[in-house]
Each structure stands twice: as structure tokens, then as C-alpha cells.
C-alpha positions, -999 to +999 in steps of 0.1 A: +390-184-459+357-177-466+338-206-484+311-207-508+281-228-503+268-253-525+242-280-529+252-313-540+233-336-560+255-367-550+277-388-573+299-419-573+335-421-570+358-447-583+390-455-571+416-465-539+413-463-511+425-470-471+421-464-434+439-438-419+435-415-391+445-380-383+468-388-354+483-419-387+488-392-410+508-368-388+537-392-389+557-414-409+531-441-408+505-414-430+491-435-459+476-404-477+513-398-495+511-433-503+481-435-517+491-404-537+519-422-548+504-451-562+477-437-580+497-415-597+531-441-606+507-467-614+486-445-640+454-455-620+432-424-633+437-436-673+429-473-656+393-460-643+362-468-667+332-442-677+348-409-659+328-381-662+357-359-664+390-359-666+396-340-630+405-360-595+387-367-563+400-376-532+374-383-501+374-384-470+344-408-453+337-432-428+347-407-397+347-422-366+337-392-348+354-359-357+384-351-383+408-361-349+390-399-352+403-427-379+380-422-413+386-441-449+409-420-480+400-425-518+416-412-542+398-418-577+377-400-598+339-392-606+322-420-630+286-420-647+286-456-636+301-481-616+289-514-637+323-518-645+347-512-614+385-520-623+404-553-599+419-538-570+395-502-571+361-499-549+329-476-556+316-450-533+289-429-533+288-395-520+262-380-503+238-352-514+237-323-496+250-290-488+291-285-493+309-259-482+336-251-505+370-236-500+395-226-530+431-231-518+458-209-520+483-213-554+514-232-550+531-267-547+502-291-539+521-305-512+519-273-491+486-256-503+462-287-495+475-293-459+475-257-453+441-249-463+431-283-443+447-265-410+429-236-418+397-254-425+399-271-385+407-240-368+371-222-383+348-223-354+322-248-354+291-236-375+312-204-398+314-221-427+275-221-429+267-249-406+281-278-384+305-301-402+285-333-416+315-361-415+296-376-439+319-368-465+343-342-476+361-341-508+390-324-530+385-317-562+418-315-586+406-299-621+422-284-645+438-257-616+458-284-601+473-295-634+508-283-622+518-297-594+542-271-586+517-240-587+482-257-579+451-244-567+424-267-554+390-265-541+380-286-508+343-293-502+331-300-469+300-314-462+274-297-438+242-303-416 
């Protein structure tokens, strides 16, 4: 997996989102699925005002420490603006800076994305082009990832 590197100019993100941790997600208690889950049955993307596109985020921010530590999920999507932030959804900004991107295999979402993810924590420290941030890191689910079944979607980590 070899990423390419990109400088972000920052954006904001509407959606849900919730506390988990890594040591959370690797059992039966994960919220991530859940999340998914709701966002999707309750048609929370059409529900979110002044996209900027029709594509998906979901972030990862508020480490404590490294990607082992508990950090805040959102699942939402990029907006212009937040003046008008729906009941039950938060804002959240993410940083500029420089992103190392990596494009996930093609296949059922499910498998691809957790994949890459193990893939992503095995690189040594400072290959992808520098030390991991944990500022933020996000996925991005365009028009690639519009079939669940055979998706392909790229994951940006952030970098000092």
C-alpha cells in the first residue's frame, strides 16, 4: 500500500457521531457498525443541509494517544456550512494539513475498509511520508463505494 500524499485545506463535517475505542470495536460492544447502521436506515445523509457533495465521510478524531487509545467516530458528510446543523447531528472541523491517502482494495465494504485499516497500522512509523498526526483521519465514500458489494475507498490519514 503505497499512499499518495496530499495537502488539505481543512473542511467541516456534519453528522453522528460516538466514543469508541479500538480495544470497543474489536468486539461485540463496536459502535462503528452501529453507527453505520443508523445513518444509513434512518436516511441521515438526505437529512444533512448545504452538502458540498453527495459522497460520505467518516472521521476518526479526538485520539487519546495512538489508534490502540479510545477516539470519537462521525459518520456525515462535507458541508459549505454549518449555520444550519440538523437535531440530533454535531459539526466538526477537520484540520488542514498534510494527508496521506490510501485507495482500498475493491470488494464488499465490510472486508475492504478493515483490511486496508490493518494494513495501514502494521506500516512502520514515518513510511507513509511522516509520523501519524491523530489529529484526524478520514474515509472518503464517493462515487467508488456506490456498491456496497464491490467498493473501493480511499482512507486519509493525517501526518506531522
Amino acid at each position: 500500500m503505497n499512499p499518495k500524499l496530499i495537502t488539505e485545506n481543512g473542511f467541516t463535517v456534519v453528522g453522528i457521531e460516538a466514543r469508541t475505542s479500538f480495544t470497543k470495536e474489536s468486539s461485540a460492544d463496536g459502535v462503528i457498525g452501529k453507527q453505520w447502521g443508523r445513518f444509513m436506515t434512518e436516511g441521515l445523509l438526505n437529512k444533512i443541509p448545504n452538502k458540498a457533495d453527495s459522497n460520505m465521510i467518516a472521521v476518526y478524531t479526538e485520539y487519546d494517544g495512538d489508534y490502540k487509545g479510545g477516539y470519537t467516530f462521525l459518520i456525515g458528510a462535507r458541508v459549505n456550512s454549518d449555520s444550519n446543523i440538523p437535531q440530533g447531528m454535531i459539526s466538526r472541523k477537520i484540520p488542514a494539513g498534510r494527508y496521506a491517502v490510501f485507495t482500498t482494495d475493491k470488494g464488499p465494504v465490510e472486508q475492504v475498509v478493515p483490511s486496508a485499516w490493518k494494513d495501514i497500522w502494521a506500516i512502520p512509523k514515518s513510511s507513509a511520508g511522516g509520523d501519524r498526526a491523530y489529529k484526524a483521519d478520514y474515509e472518503l465514500y464517493d462515487q467508488r463505494a456506490s456498491d456496497p458489494k464491490n467498493a473501493q475507498v480511499e482512507i486519509h490519514i493525517g501526518i506531522k
